[in-house]
C-alpha positions, 0 to 999 in steps of 0.5 A: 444628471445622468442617463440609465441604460436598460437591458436590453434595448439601452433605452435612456432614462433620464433620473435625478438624484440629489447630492449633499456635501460630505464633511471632506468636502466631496458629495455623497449621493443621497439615498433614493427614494421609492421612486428614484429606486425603482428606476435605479433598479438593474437586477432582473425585474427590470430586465425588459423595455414594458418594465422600463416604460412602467417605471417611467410612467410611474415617476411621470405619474407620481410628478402629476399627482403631485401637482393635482394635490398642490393644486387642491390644496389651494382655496377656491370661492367655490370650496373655500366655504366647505373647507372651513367646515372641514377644517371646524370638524377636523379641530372638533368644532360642532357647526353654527346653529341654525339662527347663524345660517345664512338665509334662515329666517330666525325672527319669524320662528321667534315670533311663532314661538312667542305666539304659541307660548301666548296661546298655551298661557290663555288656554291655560287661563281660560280653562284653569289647567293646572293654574294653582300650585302648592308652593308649600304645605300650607301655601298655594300660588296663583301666577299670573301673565299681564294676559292671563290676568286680562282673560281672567278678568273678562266676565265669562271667565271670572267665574272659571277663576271662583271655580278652582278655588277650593272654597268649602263654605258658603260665603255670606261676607266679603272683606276687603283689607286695603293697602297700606303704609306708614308702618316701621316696616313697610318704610324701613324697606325703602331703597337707600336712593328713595329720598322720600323717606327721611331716617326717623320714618325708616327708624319708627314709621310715621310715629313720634317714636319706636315704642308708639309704633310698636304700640300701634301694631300690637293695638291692631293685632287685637283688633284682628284677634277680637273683632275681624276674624270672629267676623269672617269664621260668623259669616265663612267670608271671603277675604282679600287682602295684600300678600306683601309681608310690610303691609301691616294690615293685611300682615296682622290679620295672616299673622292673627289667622296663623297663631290660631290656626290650630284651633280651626282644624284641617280647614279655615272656616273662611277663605283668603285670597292674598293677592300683590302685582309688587313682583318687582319690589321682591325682586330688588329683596336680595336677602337669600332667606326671603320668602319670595325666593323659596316660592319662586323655586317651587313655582314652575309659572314662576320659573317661566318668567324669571329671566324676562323678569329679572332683565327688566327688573334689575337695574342700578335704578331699582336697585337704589329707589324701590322698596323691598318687600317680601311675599306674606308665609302666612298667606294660605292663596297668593295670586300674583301677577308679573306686571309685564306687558309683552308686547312693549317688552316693559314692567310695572304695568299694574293695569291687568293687576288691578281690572282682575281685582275689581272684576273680582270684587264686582262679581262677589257683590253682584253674581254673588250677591255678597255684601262687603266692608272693607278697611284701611289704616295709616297711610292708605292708597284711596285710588279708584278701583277704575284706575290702572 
């Protein structure tokens, strides 16, 4: 430490200037900075007492801002929040969504996000809007929501339903092909955890053996051939059977239909409603050449759904005990149905599925005054139409 004397008033200013050893052992004034040079300064700018006391409010300025800036640097409760934020951005980091915000209320937007989405869906059923979709050239979709189901089922809307099939003829007969089991194919799908289904029934169906099975098919393929479709072109009927591809009766009949499709022109002189809520059965199909799945990618109600479906779907449970089936390719209408109730967030709930069927029949026979047969074969379901 030393003192500096100004011209020319001698006024002491007090300045330090750090030493560093030099290697002969004596110490060698280090250079002075910015600061330490002005005040060091004895050429003619320095000359006069005002310079002087600039200078040293300067090096006494340049000692407060020092410690101001030392005394920001350090986190408060009341910026620390704000200097997080800073820090995100300087490193690039976008702030937190809103649904992470304190104090935002994320539950109350989901639901009215859920509940708008709900009115969009009625609206749609109640009006039919855009509800049908052309999954293919000779396919067409209906999808349907556990609600929508619900809606259309009530009497006043059923009718809406009829409205935007594209039916050109004036139907005299209803036929209805029931479900139906006991076929090679539908018990070949069995999940390998079903132990309801031994290995012979997996091999021939309920048959004594493969050639008695493949026999049965062939006998009811011409069944088809020679007695039920000439039936529906005679009567321009309205038929509706199960869209699933391993339902045999039903499969015969739209495999029948497609081989003699050429001869029937543009237009089938009957109309088919191919109609299945076993959406979780071709969920558990993992074969990428499904039909289900090519339908799936074109259908953007399907789209929709996909995600809840898939996480309530997907489990190690499904996976090993439920059948894989397949959506028919020859089915020209498909109404499917998702099976999921929305507000208990669960699947296979089959109830809205099977009261829009029978408002459907029940409308055909009584508004329409059709008459009905239906049929049934192998292992067929007798279970009310009443039930869930």
């Amino acid at each position: 430490n030393f003192q500096l004397w100004d011209r020319p008033n001698f006024e002491p200013i007090c300045a330090c200037i750090p030493l560093r050893e030099m290697e002969s052992g004596e110490e060698e004034p280090v250079e002075p900075g910015p600061r330490s040079a002005a005040l060091l300064d004895t050429g003619p700018a320095a000359g006069s007492h005002s310079e002087a006391g600039a200078a040293r409010a300067a090096f006494e300025g340049g000692d407060q801002a020092s410690a101001q800036e030392e005394k920001d640097s350090k986190p408060s409760p009341h910026n620390e929040q704000g200097h997080n934020e800073q820090v995100q951005m300087a490193e690039g980091k976008p702030p937190p969504p809103l649904s992470e915000e304190e104090g935002f209320d994320n539950q109350s937007v989901l639901a009215d996000e859920q509940f708008t989405q709900e009115r969009y869906d009625e609206i749609k059923a109640k009006t039919m809007h855009q509800m049908i979709e052309d999954v293919s050239d000779k396919q067409q979709l209906l999808f349907l929501t556990n609600q929508q189901a619900d809606l259309l089922a009530q009497p006043d809307n059923v009718d809406k339903l009829f409205g935007a099939l594209d039916i050109n003829h004036t139907p005299k007969l209803l036929i209805v092909l029931q479900w139906d089991g006991g076929f090679q194919r539908q018990m070949a799908g069995a999940g390998p955890g079903n132990r309801g289904i031994n290995e012979h029934e997996r091999r021939h169906g309920t048959f004594v053996s493969d050639a008695e099975s493949r026999d049965a098919e062939a006998r009811l393929d011409r069944f088809m051939l020679e007695v039920l479709i000439p039936m529906a072109v005679q009567t321009n009927a309205i038929v509706i059977c199960d869209a699933v591809a391993e339902f045999e009766l039903s499969s015969s009949f739209l495999r029948m239909v497609a081989v003699q499709r050429a001869s029937f022109g543009d237009t089938l002189p009957f109309f088919v409603m191919a109609i299945t809520d076993e959406i979780h059965c071709f969920y558990v199909n993992s074969n990428p050449d499904a039909h289900w799945r090519a339908v799936r990618r074109r259908s953007r109600a399907w789209a929709k759904r996909d995600k809840k479906l898939v996480d309530l779907l997907i489990n190690q449970k499904m996976m090993m005990k439920c059948h894989r089936y397949d959506l028919s390719v020859d089915a020209p209408m498909v109404i499917l149905t998702d099976g999921i109730d929305a507000k208990r967030d669960k699947a296979l709930q089959r109830g809205p599925a099977t009261r829009l069927l029978t408002s459907m029949i029940r409308h055909l026979t009584s508004k329409w005054t059709l008459p009905s047969i239906a049929f049934r074969t192998g292992l067929s379901g007798a279970h009310s139409l009443n039930s869930d």
